[in-house]
N, C-alpha and C positions, 0 to 999 in steps of 0.2 A: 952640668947642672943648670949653670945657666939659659943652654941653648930649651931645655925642655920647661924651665920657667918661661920666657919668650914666644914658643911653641903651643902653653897650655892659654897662656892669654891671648893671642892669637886666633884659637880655636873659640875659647871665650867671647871674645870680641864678634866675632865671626855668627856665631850661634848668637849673640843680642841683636844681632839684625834684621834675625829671622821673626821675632817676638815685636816689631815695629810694626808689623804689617797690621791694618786695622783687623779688627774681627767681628763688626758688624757687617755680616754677608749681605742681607738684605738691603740694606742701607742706599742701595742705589734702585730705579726703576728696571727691571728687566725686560727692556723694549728692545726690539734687533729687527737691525735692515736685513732683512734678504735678498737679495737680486738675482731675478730668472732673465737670462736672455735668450729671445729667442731661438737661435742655434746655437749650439757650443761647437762645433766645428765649424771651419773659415778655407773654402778651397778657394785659393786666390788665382787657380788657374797659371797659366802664362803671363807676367808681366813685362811691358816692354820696356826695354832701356828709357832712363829718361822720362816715364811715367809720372803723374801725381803719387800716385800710392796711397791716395783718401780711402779709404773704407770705414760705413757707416758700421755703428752695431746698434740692436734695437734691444733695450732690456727695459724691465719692470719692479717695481718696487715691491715685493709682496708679503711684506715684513710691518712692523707695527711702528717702526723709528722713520725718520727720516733720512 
């Protein structure tokens, strides 16, 4: 008996957490980065031992956020 006292509070407890969560959806600005990069594939080819290994990527913002 006790173990399911403990069990039911538990779940209780459990289940008020979920009721924390704000509920004004809007509430924030709905602005979003996107980012296009140029290529999405990268053939790095042959690297030589020993190599820098720098490779540039070139993307774009094309989103409403920063």
């Amino acid at each position: 008996m006790k173990r399911t006292v403990n069990t039911f509070l538990l779940v209780a407890f459990v289940l008020s957490l979920f009721n924390a969560a704000p509920t004004e959806f809007d509430k924030y600005e709905n602005k979003i980065a996107v980012i296009t990069f140029k290529t999405e594939v990268i053939d790095y080819g042959t690297i030589r031992q020993n190599s820098d290994g720098k490779r540039f990527f070139t993307f774009v913002n094309e989103g409403d956020a920063p």
